[in-house]
N, C-alpha and C positions, 0 to 999 in steps of 0.2 A: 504494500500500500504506500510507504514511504517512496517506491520508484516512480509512482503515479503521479502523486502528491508532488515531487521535487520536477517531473518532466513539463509538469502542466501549471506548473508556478506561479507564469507568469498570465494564466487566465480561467485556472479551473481553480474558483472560491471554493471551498470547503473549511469549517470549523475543525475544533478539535472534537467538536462531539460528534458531529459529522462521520469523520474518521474513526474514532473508534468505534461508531456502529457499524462502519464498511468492514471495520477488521474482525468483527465478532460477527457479520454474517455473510456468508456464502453467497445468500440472493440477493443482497443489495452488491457484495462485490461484485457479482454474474452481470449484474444490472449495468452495472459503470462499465466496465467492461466492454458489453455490449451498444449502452452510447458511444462510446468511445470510438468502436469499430464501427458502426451505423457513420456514426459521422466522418470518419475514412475513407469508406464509401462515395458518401455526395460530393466530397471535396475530392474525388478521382484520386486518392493517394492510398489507395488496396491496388495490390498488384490483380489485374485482369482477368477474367476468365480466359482459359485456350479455347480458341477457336471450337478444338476436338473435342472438349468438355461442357462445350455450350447448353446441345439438347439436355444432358443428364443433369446439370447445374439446374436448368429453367425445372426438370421433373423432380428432382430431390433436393434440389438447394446447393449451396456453394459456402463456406468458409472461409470469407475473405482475410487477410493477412496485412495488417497496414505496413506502409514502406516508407520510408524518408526518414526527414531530420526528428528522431522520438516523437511526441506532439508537437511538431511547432507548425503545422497547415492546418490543424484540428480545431485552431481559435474560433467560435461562434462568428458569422457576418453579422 
């Protein structure tokens, strides 16, 4: 949680109580998390699907992977 916290410093507000509820639960970690990579996503910085993975991506889903400088394209517009 401290790698999160320190990566996003410079624009992801969170308290200390904040924190220690991320750290003592799994689903709200899961949750950040998964903003986290949603927003990766819209801002084009998940590496792509291949081409050859497309159809099965669209029927079961995809696992995208963010890429770049830690968060720093992740900032809210």
């Amino acid at each position: 949680m401290r790698e999160i916290r320190e990566a996003g410093a410079a624009w992801l507000e969170m308290s200390e109580i904040d924190a220690r509820r991320l750290e003592e639960s799994d689903d709200l970690f899961d949750a950040l998390v998964a903003a986290l990579v949603a927003r990766a996503v819209a801002v084009e910085r998940s590496l792509p699907i291949p081409p050859e993975h497309l159809a099965a991506a669209k029927a079961e889903g995809w696992i995208h992977l963010p890429i770049g400088e830690r968060f720093a394209h992740f900032r809210p517009v």
